[in-house]
N, C-alpha and C positions, 0 to 999 in steps of 0.2 A: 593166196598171199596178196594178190593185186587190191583184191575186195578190203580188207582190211585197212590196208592205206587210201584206200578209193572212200571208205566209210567218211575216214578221219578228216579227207582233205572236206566233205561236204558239211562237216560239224564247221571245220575252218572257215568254208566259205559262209556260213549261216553266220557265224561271229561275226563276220568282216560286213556282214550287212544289217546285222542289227543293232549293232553300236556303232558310235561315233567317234571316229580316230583322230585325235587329236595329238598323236604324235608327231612332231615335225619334220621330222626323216621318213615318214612313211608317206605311200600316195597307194594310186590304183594305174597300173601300167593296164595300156589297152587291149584289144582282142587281138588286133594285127600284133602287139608286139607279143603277149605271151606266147602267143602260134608260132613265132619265129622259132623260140626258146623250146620248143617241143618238134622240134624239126629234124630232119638229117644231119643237118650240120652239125647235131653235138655228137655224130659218128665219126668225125675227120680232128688228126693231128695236124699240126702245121709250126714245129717248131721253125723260130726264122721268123725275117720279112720276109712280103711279098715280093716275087722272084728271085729269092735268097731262102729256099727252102730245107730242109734239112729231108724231107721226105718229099716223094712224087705223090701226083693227082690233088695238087694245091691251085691250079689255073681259075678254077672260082671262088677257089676262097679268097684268093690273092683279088682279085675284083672286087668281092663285097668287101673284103676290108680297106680296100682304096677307096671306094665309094661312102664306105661309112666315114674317112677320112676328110672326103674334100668336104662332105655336109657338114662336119665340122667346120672345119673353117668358114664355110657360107655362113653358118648359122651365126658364128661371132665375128663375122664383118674381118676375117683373115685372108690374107695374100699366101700364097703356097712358095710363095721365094723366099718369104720372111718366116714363118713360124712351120713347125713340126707338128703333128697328131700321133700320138700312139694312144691306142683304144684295148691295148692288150690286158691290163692290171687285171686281176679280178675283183678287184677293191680300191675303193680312195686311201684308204689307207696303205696298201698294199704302194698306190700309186707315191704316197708323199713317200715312202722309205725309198722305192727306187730314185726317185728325185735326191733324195739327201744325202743317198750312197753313190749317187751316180756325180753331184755334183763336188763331194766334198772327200776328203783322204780322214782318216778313223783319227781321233782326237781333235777335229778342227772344230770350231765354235758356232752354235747354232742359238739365234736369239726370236724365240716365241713366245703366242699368248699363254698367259696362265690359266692353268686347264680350272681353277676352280672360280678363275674371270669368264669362263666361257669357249676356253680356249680346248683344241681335243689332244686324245693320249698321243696319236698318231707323231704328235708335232716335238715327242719329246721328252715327256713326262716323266718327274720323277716327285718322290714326298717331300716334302718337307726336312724330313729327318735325314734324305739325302739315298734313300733306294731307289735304285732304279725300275722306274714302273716297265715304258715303252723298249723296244729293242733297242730305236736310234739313242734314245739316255745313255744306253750300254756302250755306244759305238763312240760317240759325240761327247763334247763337252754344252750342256744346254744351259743356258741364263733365260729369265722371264721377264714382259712388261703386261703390265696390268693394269683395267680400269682406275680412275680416281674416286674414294672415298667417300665424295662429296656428290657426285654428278652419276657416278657409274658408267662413265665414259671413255674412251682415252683422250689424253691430252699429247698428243704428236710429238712435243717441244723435249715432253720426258722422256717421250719413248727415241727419241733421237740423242737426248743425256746418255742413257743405257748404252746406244749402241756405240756409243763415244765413250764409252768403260769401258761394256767387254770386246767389243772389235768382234762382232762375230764375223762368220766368212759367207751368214746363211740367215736373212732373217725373213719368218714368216707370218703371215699375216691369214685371220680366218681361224672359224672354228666351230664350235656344237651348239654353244649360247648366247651368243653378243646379239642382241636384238637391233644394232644400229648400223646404218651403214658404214662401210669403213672407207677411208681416205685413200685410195690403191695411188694418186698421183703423189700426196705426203709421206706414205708410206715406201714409196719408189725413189723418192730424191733423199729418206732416211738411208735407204739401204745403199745405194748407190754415193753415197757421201763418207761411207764408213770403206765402199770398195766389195761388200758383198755381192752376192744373187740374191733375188727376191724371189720368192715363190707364196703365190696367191692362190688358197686355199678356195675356194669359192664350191664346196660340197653341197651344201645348204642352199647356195643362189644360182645353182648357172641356168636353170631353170625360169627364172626369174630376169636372170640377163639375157638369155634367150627373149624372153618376153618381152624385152626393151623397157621394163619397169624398173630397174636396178642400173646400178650406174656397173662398166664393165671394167676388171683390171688391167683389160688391154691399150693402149698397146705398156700398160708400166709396168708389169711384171716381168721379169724372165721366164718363168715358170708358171703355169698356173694348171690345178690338177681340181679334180671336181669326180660326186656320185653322176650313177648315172638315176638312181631307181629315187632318187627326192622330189625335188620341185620338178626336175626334167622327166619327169613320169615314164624312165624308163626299167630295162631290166635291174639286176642288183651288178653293177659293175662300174666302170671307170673310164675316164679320160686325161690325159697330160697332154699338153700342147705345151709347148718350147718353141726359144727364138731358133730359126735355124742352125744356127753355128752349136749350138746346144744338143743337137739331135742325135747323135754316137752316142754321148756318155747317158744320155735317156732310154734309149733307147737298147743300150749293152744291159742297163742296171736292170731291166723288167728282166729278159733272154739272153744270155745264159745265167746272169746273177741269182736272180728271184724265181723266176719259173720256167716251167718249162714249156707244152705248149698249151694256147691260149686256146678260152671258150669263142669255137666259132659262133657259135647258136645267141652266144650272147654279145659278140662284137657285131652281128647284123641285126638281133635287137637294138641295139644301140644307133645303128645306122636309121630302123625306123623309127624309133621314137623322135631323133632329129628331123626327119622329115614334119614330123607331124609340129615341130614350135613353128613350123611358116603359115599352119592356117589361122583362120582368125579365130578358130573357137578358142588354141591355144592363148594365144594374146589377151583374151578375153579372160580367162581361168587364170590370166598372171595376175592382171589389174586386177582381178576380185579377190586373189589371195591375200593381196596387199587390203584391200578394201577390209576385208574379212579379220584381219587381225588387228588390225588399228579400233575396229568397233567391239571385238573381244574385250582388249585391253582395257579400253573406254568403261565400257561396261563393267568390269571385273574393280574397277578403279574406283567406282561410283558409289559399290559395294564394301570397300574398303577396303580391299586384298592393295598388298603395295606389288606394282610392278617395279621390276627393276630397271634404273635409268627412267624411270617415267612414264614409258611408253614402246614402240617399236617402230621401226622402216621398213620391216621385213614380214618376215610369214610366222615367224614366231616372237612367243613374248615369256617373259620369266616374273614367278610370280616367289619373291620372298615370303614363306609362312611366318616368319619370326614376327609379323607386325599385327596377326593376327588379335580379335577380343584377348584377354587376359585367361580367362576360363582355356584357352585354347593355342595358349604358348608351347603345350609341349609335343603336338604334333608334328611331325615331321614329313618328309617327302612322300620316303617310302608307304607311311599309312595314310595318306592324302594319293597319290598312285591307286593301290589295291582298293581305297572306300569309292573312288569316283569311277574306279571300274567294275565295281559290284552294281552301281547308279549305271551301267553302258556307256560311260567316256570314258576314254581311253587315253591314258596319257603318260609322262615319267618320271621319276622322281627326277632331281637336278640338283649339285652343286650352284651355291650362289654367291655372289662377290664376297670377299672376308668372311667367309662358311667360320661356321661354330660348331657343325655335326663332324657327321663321317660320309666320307663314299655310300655307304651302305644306307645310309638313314644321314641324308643330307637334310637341309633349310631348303630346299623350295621345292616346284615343279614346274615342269617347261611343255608350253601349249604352242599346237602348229595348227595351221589353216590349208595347208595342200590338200591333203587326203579329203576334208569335210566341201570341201572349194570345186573338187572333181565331179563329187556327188552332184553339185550344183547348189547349195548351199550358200545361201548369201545373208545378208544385214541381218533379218529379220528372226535367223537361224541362231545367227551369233548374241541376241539376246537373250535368246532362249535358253542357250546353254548355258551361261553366264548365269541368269537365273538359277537354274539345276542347281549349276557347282556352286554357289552361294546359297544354295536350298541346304545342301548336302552336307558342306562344311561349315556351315557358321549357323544355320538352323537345327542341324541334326536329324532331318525328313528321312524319313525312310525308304533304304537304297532300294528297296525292292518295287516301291510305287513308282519312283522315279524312272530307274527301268523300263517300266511297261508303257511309261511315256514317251521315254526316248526311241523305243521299239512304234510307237505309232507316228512319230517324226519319219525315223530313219526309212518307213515303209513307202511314202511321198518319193523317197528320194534313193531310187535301186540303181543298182550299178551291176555294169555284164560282169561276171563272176565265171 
């Protein structure tokens, strides 16, 4: 039985090395951390905090997750009197609904980005038509603000209009696609002028603010919840950090609300991957993430693909298919995805500002620089793909030559697997 799935993971592992990951949520977590995640620890229960256990023989688990805790706060320049960690979620998402239920009573008002501006399910989501997508839609009464038309940006002034309408009690900021940085101090005096909580998504960047390349939501958010396995290259799980006074109703809403007890294996993954943003290589792999997609977009732009907003600040960039040659208006995400990954890029379909598709077979696709960044991947790399995927979709080259190209790149550049 073991062999079978021992076959599969090594066909996985061959994948993840011979193509080029260009999704933005995805990276490559290192040898120290996955060894943690394959440990003892994921033998032990620990429902509770530490020293508030529900079960006996928790005295090191109770350490490592204090430990994973304060490096937390180290890592984003926090004081342990001021702000809270809980590293328990098993998901970012998993973490914004404890946030949402934790802060707010079932019909109060939640004002978020709009998921097909970039904005994610987590935060709320419901159609158009008025079904409710995400659980909190169900729970919550949710309103949405959205980039502008013209620029593909936000404009603060409206999204401060909005929250001067509907009053919410909760508004959030962050999400899956905004390519820009976002204003966490404008966003903090909107929230705070209406009388809400903030809570600053930053799933996508903390890795990146970690790095000291990104500007940080701290100290203006109330809330702020983040992945752990994206830009912060660690395992697939979560972090909330909260002002102190915050930290019950955070901290109730994960244990007993939401779950029960928590992946040790994966709360001291989490501890070392924080260790590892303090050395320099890390720092190094933020700047060049950033470097990395700015010269993507450039590149892809030159070629005539429209990015969205223009450009990007971040590690990712959103590329609208709709402005594509004429001959090639009727492609859409989904078959721009599966062609550029029969080519060995790897990437995903995307909703894009004022979408004219569906979910399923949206208008764009969304390209990340983490995972390709880790590899070691720099400037020279990002033309070359750029190339490809202009080879691919607007020449019509054949995915299978391209491949065997991209398999003699990716070979330069191995990663411990």
């Amino acid at each position: 039985m073991y062999q079978e799935i021992s076959n599969l993971i090594k066909k996985e592992a061959k994948r993840q090395q011979e193509k080029i990951t260009l999704i933005a949520s995805e990276n490559y977590a290192s040898q120290n951390v996955r060894g943690v995640l394959s440990s003892v620890l994921a033998n032990k229960y620990s429902e509770g905090e530490p020293s508030k256990r529900y079960y006996q023989g928790n005295e090191i688990i109770d350490e490592i997750e204090n430990l994973t805790n304060k490096r937390a706060l180290k890592v984003f320049g926090l004081k342990e009197k001021d702000w809270h960690v809980n590293c328990k979620a098993v998901s970012a998402s998993i973490a914004n609904l404890a946030v949402i239920t934790g802060l707010l009573e079932p019909g109060q008002k939640i004002l978020s980005m709009n998921l097909t501006d970039g904005g994610h399910l987590s935060h709320g989501w419901k159609l158009p038509s008025g079904k409710t997508i995400a659980l909190s839609a169900k729970i919550f009464t949710v309103s949405y603000y959205g980039v502008e038309k013209n620029t593909e940006i936000f404009d603060y002034s409206k999204i401060l209009k909005l929250a001067k309408k509907y009053k919410p009690n909760l508004i959030i900021s962050g999400g899956t696609a905004y390519a820009r940085e976002i204003d966490y101090k404008k966003m903090s005096a909107i929230t705070h002028k209406v009388g809400a909580y903030y809570l600053a998504d930053v799933a996508h960047e903390a890795g990146l603010i970690a790095g000291k390349v990104l500007n940080s939501p701290f100290p203006y958010a109330d809330v702020v919840t983040m992945s752990t396995q994206k830009t912060l290259r660690g395992p697939r799980g979560a972090i909330i950090i909260c002002k102190d006074e915050l930290k019950e109703k955070i901290d109730r809403a994960i244990f007993p609300a939401l779950q029960g007890g928590p992946f040790n294996n994966v709360i001291a993954a989490i501890g070392v991957c924080l260790k590892e943003t303090e050395s320099q290589e890390f720092k190094k792999y933020a700047k060049q993430t950033l470097k990395n997609a700015k010269i993507l977009a450039s590149e892809l732009k030159k070629y005539g693909f429209r990015i969205v907003s223009g450009g990007t600040d971040k590690h990712l960039l959103l590329i609208d298919l709709r402005n594509l040659p004429t001959d090639k208006k009727n492609i859409n995400g989904h078959e721009t995805a599966v062609l550029l990954d029969q080519a060995g890029i790897v990437c995903n379909k995307n909703t894009v500002p004022h979408e004219t598709g569906s979910p399923f077979k949206p208008s764009g696709i969304r390209l990340g620089t983490p995972a390709c960044t880790t590899r070691g991947m720099k400037e020279q790399e990002m033309k070359q793909i750029a190339k490809w995927i202009k080879q691919v979709l607007l020449e019509k080259r054949d995915t299978v030559t391209v491949l065997k190209e991209v398999k003699q790149l990716t070979k330069k550049f191995k990663i411990s697997l």
